[in-house]
PDB file with SEQRES, HELIX, SHEET and CRYST1 records, atoms N, CA, C and O in Angstrom:
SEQRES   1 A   59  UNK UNK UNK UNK UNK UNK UNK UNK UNK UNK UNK UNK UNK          
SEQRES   2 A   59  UNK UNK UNK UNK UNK UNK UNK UNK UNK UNK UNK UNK UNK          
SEQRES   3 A   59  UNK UNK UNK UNK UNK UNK UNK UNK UNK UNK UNK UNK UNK          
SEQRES   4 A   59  UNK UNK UNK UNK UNK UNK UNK UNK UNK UNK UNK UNK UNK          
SEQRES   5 A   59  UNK UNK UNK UNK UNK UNK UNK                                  
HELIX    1 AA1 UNK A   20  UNK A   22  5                                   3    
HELIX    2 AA2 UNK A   35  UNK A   37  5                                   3    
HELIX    3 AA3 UNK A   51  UNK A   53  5                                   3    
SHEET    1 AA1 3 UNK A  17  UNK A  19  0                                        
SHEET    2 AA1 3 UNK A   8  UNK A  11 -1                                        
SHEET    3 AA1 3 UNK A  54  UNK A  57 -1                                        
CRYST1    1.000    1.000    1.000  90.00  90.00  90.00 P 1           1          
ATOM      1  N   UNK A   1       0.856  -1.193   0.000  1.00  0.00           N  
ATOM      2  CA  UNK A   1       0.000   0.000   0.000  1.00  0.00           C  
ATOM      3  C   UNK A   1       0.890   1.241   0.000  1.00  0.00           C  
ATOM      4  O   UNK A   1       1.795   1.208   0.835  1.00  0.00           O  
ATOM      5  N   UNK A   2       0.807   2.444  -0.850  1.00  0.00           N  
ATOM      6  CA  UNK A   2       1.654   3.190  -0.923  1.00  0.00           C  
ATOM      7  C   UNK A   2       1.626   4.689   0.241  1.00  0.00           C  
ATOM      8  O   UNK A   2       2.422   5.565   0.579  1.00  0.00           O  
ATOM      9  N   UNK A   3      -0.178   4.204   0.626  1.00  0.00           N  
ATOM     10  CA  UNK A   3       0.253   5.429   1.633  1.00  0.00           C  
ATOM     11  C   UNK A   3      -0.664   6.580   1.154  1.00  0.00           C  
ATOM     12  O   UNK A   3      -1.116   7.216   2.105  1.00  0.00           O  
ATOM     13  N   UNK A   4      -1.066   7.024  -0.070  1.00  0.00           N  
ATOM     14  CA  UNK A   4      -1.191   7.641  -1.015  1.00  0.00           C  
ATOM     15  C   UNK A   4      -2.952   8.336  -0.245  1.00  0.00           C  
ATOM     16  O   UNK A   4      -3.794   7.510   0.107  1.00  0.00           O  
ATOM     17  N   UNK A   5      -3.125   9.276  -0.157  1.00  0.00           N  
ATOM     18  CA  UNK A   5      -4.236  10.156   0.485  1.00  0.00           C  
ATOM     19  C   UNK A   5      -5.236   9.175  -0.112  1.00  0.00           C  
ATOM     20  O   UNK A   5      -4.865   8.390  -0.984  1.00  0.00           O  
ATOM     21  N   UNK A   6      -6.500   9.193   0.330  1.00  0.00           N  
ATOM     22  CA  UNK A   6      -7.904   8.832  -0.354  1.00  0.00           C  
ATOM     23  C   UNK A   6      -8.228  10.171  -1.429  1.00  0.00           C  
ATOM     24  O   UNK A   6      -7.825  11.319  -1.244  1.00  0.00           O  
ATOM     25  N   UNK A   7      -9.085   9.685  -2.622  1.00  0.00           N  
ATOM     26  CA  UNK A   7      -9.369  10.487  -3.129  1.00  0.00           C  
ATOM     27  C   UNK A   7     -10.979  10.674  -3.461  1.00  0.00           C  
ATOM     28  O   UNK A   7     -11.818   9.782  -3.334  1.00  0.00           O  
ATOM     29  N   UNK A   8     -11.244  12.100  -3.940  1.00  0.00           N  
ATOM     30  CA  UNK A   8     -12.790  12.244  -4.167  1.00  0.00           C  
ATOM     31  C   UNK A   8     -13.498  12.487  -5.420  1.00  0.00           C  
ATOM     32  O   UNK A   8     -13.385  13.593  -5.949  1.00  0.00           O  
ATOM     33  N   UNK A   9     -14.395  11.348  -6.089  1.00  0.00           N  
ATOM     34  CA  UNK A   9     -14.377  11.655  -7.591  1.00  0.00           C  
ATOM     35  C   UNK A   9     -16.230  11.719  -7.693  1.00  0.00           C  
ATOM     36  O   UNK A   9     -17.076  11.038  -7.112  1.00  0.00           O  
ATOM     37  N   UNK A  10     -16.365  12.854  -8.701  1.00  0.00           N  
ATOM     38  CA  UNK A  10     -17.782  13.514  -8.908  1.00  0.00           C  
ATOM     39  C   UNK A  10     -18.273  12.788 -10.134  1.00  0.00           C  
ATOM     40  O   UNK A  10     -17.524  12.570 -11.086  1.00  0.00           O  
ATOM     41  N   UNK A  11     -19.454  12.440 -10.107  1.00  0.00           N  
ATOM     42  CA  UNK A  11     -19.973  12.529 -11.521  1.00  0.00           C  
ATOM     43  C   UNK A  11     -20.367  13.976 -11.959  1.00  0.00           C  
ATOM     44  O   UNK A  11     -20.748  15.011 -11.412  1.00  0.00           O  
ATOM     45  N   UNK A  12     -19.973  13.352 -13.720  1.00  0.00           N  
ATOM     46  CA  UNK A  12     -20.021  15.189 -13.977  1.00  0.00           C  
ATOM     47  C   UNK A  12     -21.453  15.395 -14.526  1.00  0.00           C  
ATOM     48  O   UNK A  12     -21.843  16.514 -14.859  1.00  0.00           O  
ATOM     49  N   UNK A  13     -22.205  14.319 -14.611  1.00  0.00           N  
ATOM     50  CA  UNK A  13     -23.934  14.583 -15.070  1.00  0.00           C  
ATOM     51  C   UNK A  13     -24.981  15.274 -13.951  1.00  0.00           C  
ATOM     52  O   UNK A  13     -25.712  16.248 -14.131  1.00  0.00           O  
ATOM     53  N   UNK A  14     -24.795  14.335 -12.551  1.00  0.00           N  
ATOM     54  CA  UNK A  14     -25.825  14.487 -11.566  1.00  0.00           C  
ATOM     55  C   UNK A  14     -24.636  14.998 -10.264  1.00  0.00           C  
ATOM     56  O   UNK A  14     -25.237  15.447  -9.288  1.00  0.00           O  
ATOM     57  N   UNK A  15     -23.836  14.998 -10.182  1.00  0.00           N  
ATOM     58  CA  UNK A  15     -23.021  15.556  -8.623  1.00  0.00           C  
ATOM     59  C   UNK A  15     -22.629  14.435  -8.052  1.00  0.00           C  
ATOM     60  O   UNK A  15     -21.689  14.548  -7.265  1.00  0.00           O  
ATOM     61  N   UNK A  16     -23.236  12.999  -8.280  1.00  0.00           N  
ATOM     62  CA  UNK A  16     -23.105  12.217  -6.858  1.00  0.00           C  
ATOM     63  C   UNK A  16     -21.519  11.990  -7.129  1.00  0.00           C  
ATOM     64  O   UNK A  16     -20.824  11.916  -8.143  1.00  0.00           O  
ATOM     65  N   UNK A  17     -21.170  11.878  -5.033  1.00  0.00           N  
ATOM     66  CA  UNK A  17     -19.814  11.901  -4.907  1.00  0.00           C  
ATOM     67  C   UNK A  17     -19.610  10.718  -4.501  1.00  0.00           C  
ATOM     68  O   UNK A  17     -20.394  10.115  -3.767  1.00  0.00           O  
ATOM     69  N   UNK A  18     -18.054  10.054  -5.128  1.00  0.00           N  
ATOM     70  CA  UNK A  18     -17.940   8.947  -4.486  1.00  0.00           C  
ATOM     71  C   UNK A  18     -16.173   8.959  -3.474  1.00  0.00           C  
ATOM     72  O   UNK A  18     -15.045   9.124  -3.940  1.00  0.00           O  
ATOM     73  N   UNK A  19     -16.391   8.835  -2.726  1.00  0.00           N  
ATOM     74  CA  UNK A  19     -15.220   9.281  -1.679  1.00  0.00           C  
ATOM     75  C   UNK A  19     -14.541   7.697  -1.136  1.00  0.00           C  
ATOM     76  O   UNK A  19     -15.147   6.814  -0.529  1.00  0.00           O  
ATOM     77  N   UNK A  20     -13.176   7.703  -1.559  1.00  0.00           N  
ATOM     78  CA  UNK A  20     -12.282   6.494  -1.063  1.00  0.00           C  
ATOM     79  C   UNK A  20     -12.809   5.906  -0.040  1.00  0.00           C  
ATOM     80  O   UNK A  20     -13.406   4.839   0.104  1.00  0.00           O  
ATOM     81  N   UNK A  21     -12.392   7.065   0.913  1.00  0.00           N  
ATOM     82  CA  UNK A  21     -12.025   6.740   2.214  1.00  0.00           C  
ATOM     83  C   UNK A  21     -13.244   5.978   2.872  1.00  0.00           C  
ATOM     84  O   UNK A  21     -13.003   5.108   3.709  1.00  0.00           O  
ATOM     85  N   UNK A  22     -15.014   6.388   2.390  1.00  0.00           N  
ATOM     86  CA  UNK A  22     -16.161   5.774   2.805  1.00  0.00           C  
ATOM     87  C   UNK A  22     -16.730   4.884   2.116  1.00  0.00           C  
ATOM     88  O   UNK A  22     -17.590   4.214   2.688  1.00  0.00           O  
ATOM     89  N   UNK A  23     -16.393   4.577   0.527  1.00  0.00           N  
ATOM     90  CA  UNK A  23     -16.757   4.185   0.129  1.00  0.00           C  
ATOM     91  C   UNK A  23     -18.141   4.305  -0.311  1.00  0.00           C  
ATOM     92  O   UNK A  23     -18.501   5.479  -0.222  1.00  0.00           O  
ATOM     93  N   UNK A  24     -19.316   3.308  -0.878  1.00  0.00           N  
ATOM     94  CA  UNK A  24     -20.308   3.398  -0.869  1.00  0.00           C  
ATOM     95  C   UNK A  24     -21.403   1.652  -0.598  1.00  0.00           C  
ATOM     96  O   UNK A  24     -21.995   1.012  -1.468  1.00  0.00           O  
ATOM     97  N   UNK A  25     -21.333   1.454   0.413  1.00  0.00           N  
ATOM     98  CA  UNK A  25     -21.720   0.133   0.657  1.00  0.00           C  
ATOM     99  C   UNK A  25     -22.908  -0.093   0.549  1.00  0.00           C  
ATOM    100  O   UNK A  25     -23.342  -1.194   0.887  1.00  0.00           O  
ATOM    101  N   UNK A  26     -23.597   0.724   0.133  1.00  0.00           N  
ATOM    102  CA  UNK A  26     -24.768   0.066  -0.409  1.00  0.00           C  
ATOM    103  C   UNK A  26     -24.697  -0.497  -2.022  1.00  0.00           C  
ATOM    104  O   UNK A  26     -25.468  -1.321  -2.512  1.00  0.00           O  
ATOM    105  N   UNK A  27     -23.705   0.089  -2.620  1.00  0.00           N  
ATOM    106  CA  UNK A  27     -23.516  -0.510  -4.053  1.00  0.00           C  
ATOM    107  C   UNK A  27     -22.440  -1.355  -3.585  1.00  0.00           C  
ATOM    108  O   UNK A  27     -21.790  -1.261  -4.626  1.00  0.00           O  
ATOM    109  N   UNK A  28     -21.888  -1.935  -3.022  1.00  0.00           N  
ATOM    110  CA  UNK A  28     -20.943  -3.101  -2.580  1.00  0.00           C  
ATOM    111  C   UNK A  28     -19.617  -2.234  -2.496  1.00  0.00           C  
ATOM    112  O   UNK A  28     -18.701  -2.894  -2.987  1.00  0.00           O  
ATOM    113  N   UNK A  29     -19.331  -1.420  -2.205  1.00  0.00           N  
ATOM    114  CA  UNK A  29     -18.583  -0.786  -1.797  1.00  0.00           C  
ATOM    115  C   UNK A  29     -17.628  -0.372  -0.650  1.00  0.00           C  
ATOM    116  O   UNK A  29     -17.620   0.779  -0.211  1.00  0.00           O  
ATOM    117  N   UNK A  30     -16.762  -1.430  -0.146  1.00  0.00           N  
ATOM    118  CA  UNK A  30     -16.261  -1.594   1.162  1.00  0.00           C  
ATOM    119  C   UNK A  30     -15.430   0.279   1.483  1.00  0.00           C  
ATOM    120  O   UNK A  30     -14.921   0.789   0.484  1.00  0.00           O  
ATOM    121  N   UNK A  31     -15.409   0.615   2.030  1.00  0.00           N  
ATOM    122  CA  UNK A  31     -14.973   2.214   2.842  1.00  0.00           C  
ATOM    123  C   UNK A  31     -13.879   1.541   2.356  1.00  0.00           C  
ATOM    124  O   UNK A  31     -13.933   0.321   2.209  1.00  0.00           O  
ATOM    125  N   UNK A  32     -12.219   2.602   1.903  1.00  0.00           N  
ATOM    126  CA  UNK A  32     -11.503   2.000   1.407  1.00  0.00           C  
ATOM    127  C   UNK A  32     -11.061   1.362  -0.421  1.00  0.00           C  
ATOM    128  O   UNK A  32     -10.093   1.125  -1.143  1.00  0.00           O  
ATOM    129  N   UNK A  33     -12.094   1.346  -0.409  1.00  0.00           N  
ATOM    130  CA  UNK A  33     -11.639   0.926  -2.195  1.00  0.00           C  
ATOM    131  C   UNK A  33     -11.585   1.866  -2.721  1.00  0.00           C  
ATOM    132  O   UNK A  33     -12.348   2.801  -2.482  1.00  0.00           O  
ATOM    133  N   UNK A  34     -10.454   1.895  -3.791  1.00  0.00           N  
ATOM    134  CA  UNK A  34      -9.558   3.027  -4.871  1.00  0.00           C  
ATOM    135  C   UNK A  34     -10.274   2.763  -5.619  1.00  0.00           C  
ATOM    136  O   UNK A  34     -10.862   1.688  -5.737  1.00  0.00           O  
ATOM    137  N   UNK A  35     -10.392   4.105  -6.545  1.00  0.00           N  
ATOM    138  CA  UNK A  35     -11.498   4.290  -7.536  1.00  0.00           C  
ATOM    139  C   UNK A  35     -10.813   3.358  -8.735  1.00  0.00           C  
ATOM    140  O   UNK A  35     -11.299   3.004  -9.810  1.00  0.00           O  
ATOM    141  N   UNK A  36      -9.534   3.099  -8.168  1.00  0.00           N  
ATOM    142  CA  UNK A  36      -8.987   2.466  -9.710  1.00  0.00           C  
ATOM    143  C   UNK A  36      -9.353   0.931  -9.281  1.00  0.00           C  
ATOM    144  O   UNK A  36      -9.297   0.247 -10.303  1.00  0.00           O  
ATOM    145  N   UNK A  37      -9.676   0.207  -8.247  1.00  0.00           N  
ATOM    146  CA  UNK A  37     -10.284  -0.947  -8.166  1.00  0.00           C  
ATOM    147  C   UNK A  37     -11.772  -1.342  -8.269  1.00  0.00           C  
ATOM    148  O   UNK A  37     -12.351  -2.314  -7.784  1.00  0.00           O  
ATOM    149  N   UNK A  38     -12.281  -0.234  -9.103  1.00  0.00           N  
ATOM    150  CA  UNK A  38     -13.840  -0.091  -9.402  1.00  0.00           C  
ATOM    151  C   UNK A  38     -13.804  -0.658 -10.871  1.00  0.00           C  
ATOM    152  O   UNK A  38     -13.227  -0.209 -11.862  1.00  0.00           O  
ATOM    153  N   UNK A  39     -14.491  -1.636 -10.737  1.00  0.00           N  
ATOM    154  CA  UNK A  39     -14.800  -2.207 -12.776  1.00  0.00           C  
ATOM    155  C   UNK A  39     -15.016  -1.102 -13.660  1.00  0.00           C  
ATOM    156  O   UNK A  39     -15.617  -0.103 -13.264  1.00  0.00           O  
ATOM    157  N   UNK A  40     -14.588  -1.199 -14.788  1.00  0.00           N  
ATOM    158  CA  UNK A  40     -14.573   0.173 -15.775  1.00  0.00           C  
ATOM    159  C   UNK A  40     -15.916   0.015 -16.466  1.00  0.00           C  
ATOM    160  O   UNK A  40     -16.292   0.653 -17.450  1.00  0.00           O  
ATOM    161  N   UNK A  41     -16.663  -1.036 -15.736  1.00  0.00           N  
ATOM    162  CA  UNK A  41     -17.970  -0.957 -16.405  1.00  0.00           C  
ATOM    163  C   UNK A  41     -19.297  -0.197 -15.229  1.00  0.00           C  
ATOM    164  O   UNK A  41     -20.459   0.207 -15.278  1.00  0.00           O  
ATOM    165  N   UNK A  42     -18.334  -0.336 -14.389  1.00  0.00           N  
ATOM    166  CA  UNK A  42     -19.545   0.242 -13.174  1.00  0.00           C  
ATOM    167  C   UNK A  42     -20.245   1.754 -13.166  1.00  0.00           C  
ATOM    168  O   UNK A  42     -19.394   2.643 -13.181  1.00  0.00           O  
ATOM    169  N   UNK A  43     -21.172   2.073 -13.151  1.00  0.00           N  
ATOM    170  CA  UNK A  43     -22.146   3.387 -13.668  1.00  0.00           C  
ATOM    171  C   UNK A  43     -22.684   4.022 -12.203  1.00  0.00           C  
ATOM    172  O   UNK A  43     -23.221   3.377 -11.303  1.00  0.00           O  
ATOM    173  N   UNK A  44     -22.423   5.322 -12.212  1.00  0.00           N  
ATOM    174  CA  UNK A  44     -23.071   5.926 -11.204  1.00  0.00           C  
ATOM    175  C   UNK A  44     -24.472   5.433 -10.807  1.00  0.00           C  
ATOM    176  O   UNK A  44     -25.359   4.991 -11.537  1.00  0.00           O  
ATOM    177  N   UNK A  45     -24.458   5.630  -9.361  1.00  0.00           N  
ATOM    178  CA  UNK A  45     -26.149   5.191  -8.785  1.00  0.00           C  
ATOM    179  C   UNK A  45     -26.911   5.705  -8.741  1.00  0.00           C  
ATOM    180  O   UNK A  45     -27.933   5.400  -8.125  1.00  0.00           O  
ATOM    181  N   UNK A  46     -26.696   6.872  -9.489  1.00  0.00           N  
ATOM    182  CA  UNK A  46     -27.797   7.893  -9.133  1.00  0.00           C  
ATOM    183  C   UNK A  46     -28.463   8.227 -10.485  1.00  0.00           C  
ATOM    184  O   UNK A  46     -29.552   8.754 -10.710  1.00  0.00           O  
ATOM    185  N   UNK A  47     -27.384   7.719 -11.431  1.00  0.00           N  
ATOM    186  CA  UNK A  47     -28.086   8.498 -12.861  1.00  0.00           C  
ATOM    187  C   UNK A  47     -27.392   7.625 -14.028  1.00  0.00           C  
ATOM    188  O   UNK A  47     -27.526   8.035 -15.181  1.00  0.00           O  
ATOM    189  N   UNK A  48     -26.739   6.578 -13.819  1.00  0.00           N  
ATOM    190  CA  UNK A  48     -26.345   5.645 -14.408  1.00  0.00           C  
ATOM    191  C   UNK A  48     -25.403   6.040 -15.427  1.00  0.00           C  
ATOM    192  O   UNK A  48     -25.051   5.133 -16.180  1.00  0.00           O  
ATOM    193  N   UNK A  49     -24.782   7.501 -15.676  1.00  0.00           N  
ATOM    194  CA  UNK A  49     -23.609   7.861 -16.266  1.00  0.00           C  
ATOM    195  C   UNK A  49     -22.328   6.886 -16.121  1.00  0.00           C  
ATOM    196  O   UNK A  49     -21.973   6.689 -14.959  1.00  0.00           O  
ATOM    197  N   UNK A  50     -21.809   6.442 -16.831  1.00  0.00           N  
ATOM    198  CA  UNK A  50     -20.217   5.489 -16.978  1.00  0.00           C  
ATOM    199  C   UNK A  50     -19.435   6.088 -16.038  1.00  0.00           C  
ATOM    200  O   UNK A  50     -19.423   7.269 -15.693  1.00  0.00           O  
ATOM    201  N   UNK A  51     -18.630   4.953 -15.564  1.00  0.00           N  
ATOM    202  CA  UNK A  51     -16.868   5.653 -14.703  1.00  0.00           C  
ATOM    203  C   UNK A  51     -16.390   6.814 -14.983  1.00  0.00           C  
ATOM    204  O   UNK A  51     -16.118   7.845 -14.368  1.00  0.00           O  
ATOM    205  N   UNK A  52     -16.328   6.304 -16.394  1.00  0.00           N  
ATOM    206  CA  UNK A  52     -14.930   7.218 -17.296  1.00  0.00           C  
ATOM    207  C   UNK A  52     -15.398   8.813 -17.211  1.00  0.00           C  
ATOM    208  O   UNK A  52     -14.573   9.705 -17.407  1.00  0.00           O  
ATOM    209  N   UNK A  53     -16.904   9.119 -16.878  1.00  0.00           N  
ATOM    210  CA  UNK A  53     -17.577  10.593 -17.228  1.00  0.00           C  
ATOM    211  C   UNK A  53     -17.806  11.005 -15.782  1.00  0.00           C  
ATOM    212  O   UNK A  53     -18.802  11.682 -15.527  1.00  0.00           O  
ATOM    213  N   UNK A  54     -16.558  10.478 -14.342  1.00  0.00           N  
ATOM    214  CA  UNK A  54     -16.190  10.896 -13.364  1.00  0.00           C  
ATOM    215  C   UNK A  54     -15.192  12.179 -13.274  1.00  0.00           C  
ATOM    216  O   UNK A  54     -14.805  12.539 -14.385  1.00  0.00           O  
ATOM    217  N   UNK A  55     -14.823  12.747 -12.461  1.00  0.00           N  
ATOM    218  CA  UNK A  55     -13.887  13.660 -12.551  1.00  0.00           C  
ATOM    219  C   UNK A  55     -13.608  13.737 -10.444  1.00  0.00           C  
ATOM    220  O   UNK A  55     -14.294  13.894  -9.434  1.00  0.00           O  
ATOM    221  N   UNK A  56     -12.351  13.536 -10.775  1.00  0.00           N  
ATOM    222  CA  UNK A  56     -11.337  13.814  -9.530  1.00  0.00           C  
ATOM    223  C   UNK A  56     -11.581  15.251  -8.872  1.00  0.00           C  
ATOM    224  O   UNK A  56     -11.575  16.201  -9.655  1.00  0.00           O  
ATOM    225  N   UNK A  57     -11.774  15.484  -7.648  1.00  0.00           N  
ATOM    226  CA  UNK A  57     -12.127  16.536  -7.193  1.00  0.00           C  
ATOM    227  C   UNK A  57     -11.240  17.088  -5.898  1.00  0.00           C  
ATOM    228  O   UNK A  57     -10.896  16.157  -5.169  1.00  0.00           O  
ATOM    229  N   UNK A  58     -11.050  17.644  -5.708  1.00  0.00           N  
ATOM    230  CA  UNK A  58     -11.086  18.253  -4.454  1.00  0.00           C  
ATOM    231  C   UNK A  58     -11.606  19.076  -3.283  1.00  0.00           C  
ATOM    232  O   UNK A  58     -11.917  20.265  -3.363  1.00  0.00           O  
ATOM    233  N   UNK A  59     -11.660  18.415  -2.321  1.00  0.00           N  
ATOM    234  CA  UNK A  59     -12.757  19.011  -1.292  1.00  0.00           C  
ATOM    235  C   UNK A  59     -12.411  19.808   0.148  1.00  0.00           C  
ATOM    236  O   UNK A  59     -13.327  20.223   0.859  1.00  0.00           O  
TER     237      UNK A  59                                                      
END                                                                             
């Protein structure tokens, strides 16, 4: 593990945020998982926009 901060990534259609550090466990989402260990097929929950149309944020 490199140590490396958690990070916070937006969808850019509807807002919903998805944050490292909490994850989202209602979509199977253990607190902890890197956005880069998310399937490149997995779609926002809120509005079903793709991964790739995420954007890295800062908060």
């Amino acid at each position: 593990m490199s140590g490396e901060p958690f990070k916070v990534w937006q969808c850019r259609t509807c807002g919903y945020i998805y944050d490292e550090a909490a994850g989202d466990p209602v979509e199977g989402l253990a607190p902890g998982t890197r956005w880069s260990e998310i399937p490149a097929d997995w779609i926002c929950p809120m509005c079903g926009t793709p991964k790739a149309d995420f954007d890295m944020i800062e908060l």
